[in-house]
N, C-alpha and C positions, 0 to 999 in steps of 0.2 A: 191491347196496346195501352191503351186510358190504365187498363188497371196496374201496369207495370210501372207506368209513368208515375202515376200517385203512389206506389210503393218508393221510386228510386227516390222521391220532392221530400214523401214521410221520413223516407233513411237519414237525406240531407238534414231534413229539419232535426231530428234528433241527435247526431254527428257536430253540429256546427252549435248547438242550445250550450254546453257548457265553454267555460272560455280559462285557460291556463293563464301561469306565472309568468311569462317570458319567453322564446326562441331563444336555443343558443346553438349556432351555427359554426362552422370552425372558417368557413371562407364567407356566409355573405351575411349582409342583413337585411335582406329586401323583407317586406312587408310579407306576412303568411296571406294574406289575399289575392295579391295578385303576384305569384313569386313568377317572372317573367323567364318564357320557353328560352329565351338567348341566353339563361343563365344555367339550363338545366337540360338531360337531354328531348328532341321534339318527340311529340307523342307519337309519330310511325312509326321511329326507335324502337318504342315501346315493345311494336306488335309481335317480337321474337324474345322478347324478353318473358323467363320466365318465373313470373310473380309468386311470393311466398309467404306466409303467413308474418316473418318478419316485416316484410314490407308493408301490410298491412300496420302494423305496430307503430311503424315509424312513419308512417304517412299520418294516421290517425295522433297520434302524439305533437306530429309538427300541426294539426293543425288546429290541435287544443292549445299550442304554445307550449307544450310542456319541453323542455330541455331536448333536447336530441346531439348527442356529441357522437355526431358524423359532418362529414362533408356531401352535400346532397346536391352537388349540381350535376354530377352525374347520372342521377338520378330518374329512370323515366316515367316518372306519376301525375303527368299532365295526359291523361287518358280521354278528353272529349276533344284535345285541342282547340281548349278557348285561351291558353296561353296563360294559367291560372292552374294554382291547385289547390280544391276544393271541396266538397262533400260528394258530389258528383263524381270524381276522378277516385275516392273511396268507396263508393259503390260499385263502379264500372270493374274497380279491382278486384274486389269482392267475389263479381258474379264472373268475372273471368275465372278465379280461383277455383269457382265450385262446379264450374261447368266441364264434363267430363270428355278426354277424346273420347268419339264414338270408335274406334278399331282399338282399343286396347282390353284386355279381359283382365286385365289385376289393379288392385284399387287397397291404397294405403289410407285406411282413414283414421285421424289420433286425435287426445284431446292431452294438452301439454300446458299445466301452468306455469311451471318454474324453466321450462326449455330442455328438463332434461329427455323428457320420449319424445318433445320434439327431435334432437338431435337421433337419438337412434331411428325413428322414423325417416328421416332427410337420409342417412346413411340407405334404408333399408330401399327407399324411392330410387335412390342411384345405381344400387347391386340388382334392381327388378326393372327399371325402365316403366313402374308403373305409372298409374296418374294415381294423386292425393285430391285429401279434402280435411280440412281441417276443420275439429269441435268449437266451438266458442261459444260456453257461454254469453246468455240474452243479456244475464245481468255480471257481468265478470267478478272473478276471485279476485280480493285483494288479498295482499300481507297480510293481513288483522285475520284473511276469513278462513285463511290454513297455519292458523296459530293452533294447532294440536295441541298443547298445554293448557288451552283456553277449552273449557266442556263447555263454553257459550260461543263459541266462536262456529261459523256456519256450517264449514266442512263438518267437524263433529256431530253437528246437531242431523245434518242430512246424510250420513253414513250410518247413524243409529235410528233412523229411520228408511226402510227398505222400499217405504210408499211412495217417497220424494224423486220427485222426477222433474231437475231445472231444463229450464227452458234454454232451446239453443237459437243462435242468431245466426241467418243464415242456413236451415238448410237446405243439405243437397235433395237437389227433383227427385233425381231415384238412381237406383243402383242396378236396375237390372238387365245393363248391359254387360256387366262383370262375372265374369264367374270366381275370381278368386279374391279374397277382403281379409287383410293383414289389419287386427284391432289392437291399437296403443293407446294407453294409458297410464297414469303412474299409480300406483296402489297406496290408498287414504285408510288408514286401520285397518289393511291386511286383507281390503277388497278393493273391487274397482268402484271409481266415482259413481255417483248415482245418474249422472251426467251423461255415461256411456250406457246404463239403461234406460234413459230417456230417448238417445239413439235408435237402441237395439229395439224397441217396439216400436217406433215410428217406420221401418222398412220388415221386407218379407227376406227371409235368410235361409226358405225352405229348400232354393238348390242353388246355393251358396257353398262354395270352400271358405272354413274361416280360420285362420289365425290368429292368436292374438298373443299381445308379446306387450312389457309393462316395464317399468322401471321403477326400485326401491333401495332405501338404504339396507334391507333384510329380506323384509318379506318376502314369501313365494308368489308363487301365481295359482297356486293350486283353487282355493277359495274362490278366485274370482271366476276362474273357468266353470265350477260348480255352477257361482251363480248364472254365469251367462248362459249356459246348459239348459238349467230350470228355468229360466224366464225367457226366450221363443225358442221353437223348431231350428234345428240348422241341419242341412242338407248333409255335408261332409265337415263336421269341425274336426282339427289337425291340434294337435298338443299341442301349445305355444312356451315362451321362455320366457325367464324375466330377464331383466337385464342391471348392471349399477349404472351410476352416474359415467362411471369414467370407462364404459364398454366402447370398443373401437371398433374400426371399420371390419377388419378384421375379422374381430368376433362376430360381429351379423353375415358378415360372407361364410363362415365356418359353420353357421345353425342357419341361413337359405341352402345351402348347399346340400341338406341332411332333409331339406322338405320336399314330399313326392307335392310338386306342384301340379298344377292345371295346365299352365303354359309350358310341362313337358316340352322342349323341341325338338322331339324324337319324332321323323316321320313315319306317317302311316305306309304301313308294308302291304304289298297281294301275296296273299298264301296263296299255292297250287298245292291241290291234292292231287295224288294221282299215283295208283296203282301201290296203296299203303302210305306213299310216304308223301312228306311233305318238302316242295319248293318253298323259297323265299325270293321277293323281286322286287325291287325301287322303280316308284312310279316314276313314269318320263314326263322331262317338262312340257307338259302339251293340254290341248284340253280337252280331245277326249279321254286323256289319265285321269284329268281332275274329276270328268264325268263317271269313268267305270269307278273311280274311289267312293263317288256317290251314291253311283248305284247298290253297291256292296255294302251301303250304309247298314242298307234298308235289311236285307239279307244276301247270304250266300247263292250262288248260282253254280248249275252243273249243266257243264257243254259239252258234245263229243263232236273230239277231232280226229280229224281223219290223213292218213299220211298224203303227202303230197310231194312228189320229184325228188326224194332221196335227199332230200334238205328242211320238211317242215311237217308240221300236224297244224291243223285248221280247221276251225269249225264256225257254225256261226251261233253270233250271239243272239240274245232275247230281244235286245233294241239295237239301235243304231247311235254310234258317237260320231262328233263332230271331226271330218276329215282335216287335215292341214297338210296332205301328202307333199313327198319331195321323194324325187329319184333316192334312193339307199341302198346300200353294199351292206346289207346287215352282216352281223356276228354272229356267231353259235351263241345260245340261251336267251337274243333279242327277242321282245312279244312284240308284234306290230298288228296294227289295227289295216285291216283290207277291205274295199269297198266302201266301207262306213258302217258296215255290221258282221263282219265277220276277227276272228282271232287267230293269231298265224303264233308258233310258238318255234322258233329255228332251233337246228341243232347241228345246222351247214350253214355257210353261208352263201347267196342269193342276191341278183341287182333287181329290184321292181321298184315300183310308186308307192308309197307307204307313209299311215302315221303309226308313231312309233308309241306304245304305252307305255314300254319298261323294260328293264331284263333282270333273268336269273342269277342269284348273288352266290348261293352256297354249294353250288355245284361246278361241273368240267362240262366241253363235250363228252368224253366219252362215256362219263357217267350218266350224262343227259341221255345218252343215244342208247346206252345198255334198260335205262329206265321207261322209255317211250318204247322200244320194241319194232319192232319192224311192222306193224297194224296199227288198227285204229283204238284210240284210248278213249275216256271217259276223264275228263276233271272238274274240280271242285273249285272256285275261286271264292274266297272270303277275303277279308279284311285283317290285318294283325299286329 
């Protein structure tokens, strides 16, 4: 705690050391020190708002003084509620920005100087529902440092050096709650910044989905993917695309849509073998479905059922799932779990106590009933 403390005091002290030309505000002119909560909105506001790397730009700028032509009382960057906004209320930003939800698997991470992959990024955030984290460089690009006509000017000099590896401000803890990582960047002489290899070796990418998608007045992407290829391990990398300045919403919905994602929303199905061929079945919302889904993780399993009353086959299983029984009128192709370890497969329908696992999708009764047989079977449950 002490040590995160003296990191947020160091943030402050380094945030607030330089001092700008003036505020220009289009409704107020209260003092950048204590710009008072009654003029902007309260910092619980805040807590649903979700903060962006512009915000960061514009909080940081108003409170170097530099110009900012917005109206900012609506504004919610009073983040400590001391009724002030301050270095502190930029930090708090910061680390809300880069702190990841734990339930989501896809993760937009870009590094944007002029705003143009920030915007395809923002776009790309909304068509995925994912969470972001934004690059910034330690020590930021100015105008002067991506003057490409300029052979002294920084970008050039660090693009023609492949060792160079600037330092980022802010980064993220870790990433290995995601399995899926969309990498943006704009392409600096026909590669990516050196910026995004300083990235790329600071985390583990070995079972990782990556894409990575860029934006330029020409250039491909081809080159950069090479590099990224050769400089770490990635689990599953996916082709990525470039993109122009003026690519729309549109177009990234049109190239997400062409990507075999991760977060597939397709659910998981129970195969039934039995007697050559194969059933198909949707698990039922219950939990011991979500149980037999787990088990079947692991591997496939083979039960034999046995006819029962001219309406089912039943056998029992290896373990036991969690009951949740309710009186039920099943259907023909219903699986229902009985007792708590056994498996009932109908092909009539039946009133007893029952949880329900699932039923069969690609078949009839009667085809059910000519494929079960009048005896006892033998099936196969996997996963599919």
């Amino acid at each position: 705690m002490m040590k995160m403390l003296g990191s947020l005091i160091a943030s402050a002290a380094l945030i607030l050391a330089p001092t700008g030309c003036g505020l220009s505000l289009k409704s107020s002119s209260s003092s950048k020190k204590a710009f008072p909560v009654t003029q902007v909105s309260a910092a619980v506001k805040g807590s649903d708002y979700q903060y962006t790397a512009q915000d960061v730009r514009i909080l940081r700028d108003y409170l170097l003084n530099i110009p900012v032509d917005l109206d900012l009382r609506d504004k919610p960057y009073d983040l400590n509620g001391d009724k002030k906004w301050n270095a502190f209320d930029l930090t708090l930003m910061k680390h809300i920005m880069m702190e990841p939800e734990p339930d989501n698997d896809t993760l937009v991470i870009y590094f944007s100087r002029t705003g143009n992959t920030e915007k395809i990024a923002e776009y790309l955030i909304e068509l995925t529902a994912a969470d972001s984290y934004v690059i910034e460089a330690l020590v930021p690009y100015t105008d002067d440092d991506i003057k490409y006509q300029d052979d002294n000017c920084r970008a050039n000099k660090e693009q023609n050096d492949k060792t160079v590896r600037p330092g980022i401000a802010n980064p993220i803890k870790s990433i290995d709650s995601y399995d899926t990582i969309f990498l943006g960047y704009p392409i600096w002489w026909g590669q990516e910044p050196r910026i995004i290899d300083t990235f790329l070796e600071s985390y583990d990418f070995s079972d990782k989905t990556v894409i990575p998608f860029c934006t330029s007045g020409s250039s491909g992407i081809a080159a950069s993917e090479k590099n990224i290829a050769d400089l770490v391990p990635i689990g599953n990398p996916l082709k990525g695309r470039r993109f122009p300045a003026s690519a729309t919403k549109d177009d990234i919905k049109e190239w997400v849509d062409t990507l075999p994602l991760n977060n597939e929303k397709s659910e998981a199905k129970l195969l039934i073998s039995v007697n050559g061929q194969e059933l198909t079945a949707s698990f039922a919302d219950s939990t011991a479905a979500k149980e037999l889904a787990e088990k079947l993780k692991a591997e496939p399993v083979t039960i034999a059922l046995n006819e029962y009353g001219g309406f089912e086959k039943v056998g029992k299983l290896p373990w036991s799932l969690t009951r949740t029984d309710v009186n039920i009128e099943t259907e023909p192709c219903d699986i229902m779990l009985y007792q708590g370890n056994q498996m009932t497969i109908f092909y009539n329908s039946h009133s007893w106590s029952y949880t329900k696992l699932g039923h069969i999708e690609n078949t009839t009764q009667e085809a059910l009933k000519a494929l079960f047989g009048e005896g006892n079977i033998t099936v196969t449950l996997s996963l599919k």
